[in-house]
C-alpha positions as protocol buffer text, in pm:
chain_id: "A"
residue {
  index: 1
  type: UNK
  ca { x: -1856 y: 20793 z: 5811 }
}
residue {
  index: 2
  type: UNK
  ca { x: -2218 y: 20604 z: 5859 }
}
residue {
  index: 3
  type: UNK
  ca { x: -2415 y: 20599 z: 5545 }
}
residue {
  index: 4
  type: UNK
  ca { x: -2693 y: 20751 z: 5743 }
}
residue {
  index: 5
  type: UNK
  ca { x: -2436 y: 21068 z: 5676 }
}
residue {
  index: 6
  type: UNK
  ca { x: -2464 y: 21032 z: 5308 }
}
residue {
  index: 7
  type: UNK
  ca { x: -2876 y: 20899 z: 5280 }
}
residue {
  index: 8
  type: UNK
  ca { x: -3164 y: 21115 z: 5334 }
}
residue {
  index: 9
  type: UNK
  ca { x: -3416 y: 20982 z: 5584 }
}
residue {
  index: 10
  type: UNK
  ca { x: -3670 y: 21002 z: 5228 }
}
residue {
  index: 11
  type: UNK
  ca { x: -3444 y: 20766 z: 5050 }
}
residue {
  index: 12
  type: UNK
  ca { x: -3415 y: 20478 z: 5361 }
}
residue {
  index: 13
  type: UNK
  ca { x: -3810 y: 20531 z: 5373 }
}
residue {
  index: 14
  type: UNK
  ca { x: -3785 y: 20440 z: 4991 }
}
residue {
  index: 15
  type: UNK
  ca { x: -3514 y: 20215 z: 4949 }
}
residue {
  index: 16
  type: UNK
  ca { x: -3417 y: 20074 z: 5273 }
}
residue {
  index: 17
  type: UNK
  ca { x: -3058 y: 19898 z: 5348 }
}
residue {
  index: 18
  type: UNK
  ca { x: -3110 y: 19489 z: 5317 }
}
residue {
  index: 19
  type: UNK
  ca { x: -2861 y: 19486 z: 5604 }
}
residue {
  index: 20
  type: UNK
  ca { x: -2999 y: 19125 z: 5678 }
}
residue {
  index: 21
  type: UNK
  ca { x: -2879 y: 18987 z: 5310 }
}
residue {
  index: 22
  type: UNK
  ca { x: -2537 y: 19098 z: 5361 }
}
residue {
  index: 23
  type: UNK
  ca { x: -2519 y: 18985 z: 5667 }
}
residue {
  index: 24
  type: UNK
  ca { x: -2621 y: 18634 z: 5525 }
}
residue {
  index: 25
  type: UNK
  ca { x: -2272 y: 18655 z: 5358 }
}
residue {
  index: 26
  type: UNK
  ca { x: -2475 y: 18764 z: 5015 }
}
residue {
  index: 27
  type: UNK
  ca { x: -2343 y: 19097 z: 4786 }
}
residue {
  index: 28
  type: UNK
  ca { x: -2617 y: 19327 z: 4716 }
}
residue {
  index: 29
  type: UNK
  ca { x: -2587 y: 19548 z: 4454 }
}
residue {
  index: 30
  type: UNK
  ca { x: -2879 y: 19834 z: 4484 }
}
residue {
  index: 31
  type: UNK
  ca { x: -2895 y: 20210 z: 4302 }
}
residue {
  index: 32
  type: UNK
  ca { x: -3003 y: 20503 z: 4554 }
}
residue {
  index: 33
  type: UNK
  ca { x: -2900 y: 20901 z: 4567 }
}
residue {
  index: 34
  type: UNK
  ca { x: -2623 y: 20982 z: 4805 }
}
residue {
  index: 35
  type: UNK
  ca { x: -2513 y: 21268 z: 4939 }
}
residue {
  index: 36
  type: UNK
  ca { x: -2169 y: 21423 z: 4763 }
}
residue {
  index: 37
  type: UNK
  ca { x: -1915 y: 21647 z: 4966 }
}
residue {
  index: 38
  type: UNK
  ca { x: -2085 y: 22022 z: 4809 }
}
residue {
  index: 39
  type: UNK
  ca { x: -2410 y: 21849 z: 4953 }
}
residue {
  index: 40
  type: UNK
  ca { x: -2570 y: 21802 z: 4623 }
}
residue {
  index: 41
  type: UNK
  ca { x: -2713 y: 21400 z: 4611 }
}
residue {
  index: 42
  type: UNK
  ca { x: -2669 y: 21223 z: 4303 }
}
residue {
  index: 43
  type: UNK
  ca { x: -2751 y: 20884 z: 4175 }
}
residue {
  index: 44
  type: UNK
  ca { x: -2536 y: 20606 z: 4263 }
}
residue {
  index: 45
  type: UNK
  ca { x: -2454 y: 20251 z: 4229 }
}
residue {
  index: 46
  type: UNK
  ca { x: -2361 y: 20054 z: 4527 }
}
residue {
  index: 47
  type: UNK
  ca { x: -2217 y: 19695 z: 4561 }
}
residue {
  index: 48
  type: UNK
  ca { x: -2193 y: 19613 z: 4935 }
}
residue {
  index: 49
  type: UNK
  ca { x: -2102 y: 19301 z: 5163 }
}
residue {
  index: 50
  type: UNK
  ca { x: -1974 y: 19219 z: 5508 }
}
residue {
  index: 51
  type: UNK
  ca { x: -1621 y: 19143 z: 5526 }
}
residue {
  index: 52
  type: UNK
  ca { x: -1672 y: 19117 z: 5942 }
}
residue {
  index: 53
  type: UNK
  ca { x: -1882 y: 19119 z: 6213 }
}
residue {
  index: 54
  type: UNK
  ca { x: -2052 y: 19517 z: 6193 }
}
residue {
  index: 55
  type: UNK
  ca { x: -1773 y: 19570 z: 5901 }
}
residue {
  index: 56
  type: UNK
  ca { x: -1886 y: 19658 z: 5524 }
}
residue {
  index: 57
  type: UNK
  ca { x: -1737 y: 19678 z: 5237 }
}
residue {
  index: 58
  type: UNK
  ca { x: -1850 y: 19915 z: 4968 }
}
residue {
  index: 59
  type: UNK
  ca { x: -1764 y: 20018 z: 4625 }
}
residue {
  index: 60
  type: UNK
  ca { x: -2030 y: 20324 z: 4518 }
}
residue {
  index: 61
  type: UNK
  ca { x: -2011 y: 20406 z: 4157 }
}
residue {
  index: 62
  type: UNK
  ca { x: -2196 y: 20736 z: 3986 }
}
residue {
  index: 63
  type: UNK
  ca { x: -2351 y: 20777 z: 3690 }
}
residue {
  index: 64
  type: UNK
  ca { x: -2134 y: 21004 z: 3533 }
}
């Protein structure tokens, strides 16, 4: 799954991915709405860094 899956184009226009501080080796931790499984998007917490060339790692937290 690609986040663009799970982000609205709105939200990338808002909050964009800082793709170019991970890839400096740096973990970003950033809040944004995703989209959940019914389809419904929620707010979100997301710590994110590169573990590999075009690899992520991502732990997303909600509010609840």
């Amino acid at each position: 799954m690609r986040f663009h899956d799970v982000v609205s184009e709105e939200e990338l226009k808002r909050n964009p991915f800082r793709l170019a501080e991970i890839a400096s080796g740096q973990t970003i931790t950033s809040e944004r709405k995703m989209k959940r499984k019914d389809g419904q998007f929620i707010n979100v917490e997301i710590a994110a860094r590169m573990i590999a060339p075009n690899r992520l790692l991502a732990f997303v937290r909600d509010d609840y």
